[in-house]
C-alpha positions in Angstrom: -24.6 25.3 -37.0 -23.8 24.9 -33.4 -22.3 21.6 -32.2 -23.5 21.0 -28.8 -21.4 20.4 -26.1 -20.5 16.9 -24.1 -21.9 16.9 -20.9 -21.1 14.6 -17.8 -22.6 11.7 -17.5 -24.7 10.8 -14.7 -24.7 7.3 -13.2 -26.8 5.4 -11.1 -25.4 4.9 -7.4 -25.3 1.3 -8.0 -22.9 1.4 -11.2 -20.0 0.1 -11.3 -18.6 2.6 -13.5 -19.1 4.9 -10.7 -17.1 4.0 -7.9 -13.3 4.3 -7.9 -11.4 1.3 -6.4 -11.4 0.3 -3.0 -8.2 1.3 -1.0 -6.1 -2.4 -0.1 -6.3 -2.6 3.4 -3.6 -1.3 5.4 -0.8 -4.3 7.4 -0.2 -3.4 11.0 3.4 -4.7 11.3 4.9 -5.2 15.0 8.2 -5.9 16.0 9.4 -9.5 15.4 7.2 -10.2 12.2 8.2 -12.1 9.2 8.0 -10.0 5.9 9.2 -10.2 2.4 10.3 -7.2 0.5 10.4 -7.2 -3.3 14.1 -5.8 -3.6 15.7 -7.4 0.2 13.6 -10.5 0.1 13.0 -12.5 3.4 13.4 -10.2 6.6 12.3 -9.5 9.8 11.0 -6.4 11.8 13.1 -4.9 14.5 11.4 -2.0 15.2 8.3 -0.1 14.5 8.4 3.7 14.4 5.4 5.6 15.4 3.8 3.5 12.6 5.4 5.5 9.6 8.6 3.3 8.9 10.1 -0.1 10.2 13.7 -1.1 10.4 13.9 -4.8 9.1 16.5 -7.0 9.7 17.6 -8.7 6.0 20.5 -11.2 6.9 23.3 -8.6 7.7 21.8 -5.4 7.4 19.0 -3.6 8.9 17.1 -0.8 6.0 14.4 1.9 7.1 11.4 1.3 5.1 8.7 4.1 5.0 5.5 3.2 5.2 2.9 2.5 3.1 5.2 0.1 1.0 4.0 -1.8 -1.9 6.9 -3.5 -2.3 7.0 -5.0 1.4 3.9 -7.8 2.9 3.6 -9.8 5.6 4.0 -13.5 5.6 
């Protein structure tokens, strides 16, 4: 006897089961903006480069952040 085989499932466009999850929306940072890192805590941004890092100003040091950071948001 032959078992027969799982197939996929199809769902209906409106399912939620579906749909993956929606990408969070990503922070335009500019220079002079108040953030809060996860690791640094309270900073601010002194420069912004080409939109793919920022150099952020916690107290006495300044740390290159690559960008998209979960760990980073604006306040």
């Amino acid at each position: 006897m032959k078992h027969a085989r799982a197939t996929n499932r199809r769902y209906l466009p409106t399912s939620p089961f579906n749909s993956t999850a929606p990408a969070p929306p990503v922070e335009d940072f500019e220079v002079a903006d108040q953030v809060t890192h996860d690791k640094y805590g309270l900073g601010r941004v002194v420069s912004v480069e080409d939109d793919s890092a920022l150099i952020i100003g916690f107290g006495t040091r300044l740390v290159r952040i690559m960008m998209p950071c979960a760990k980073l948001s604006k306040l």
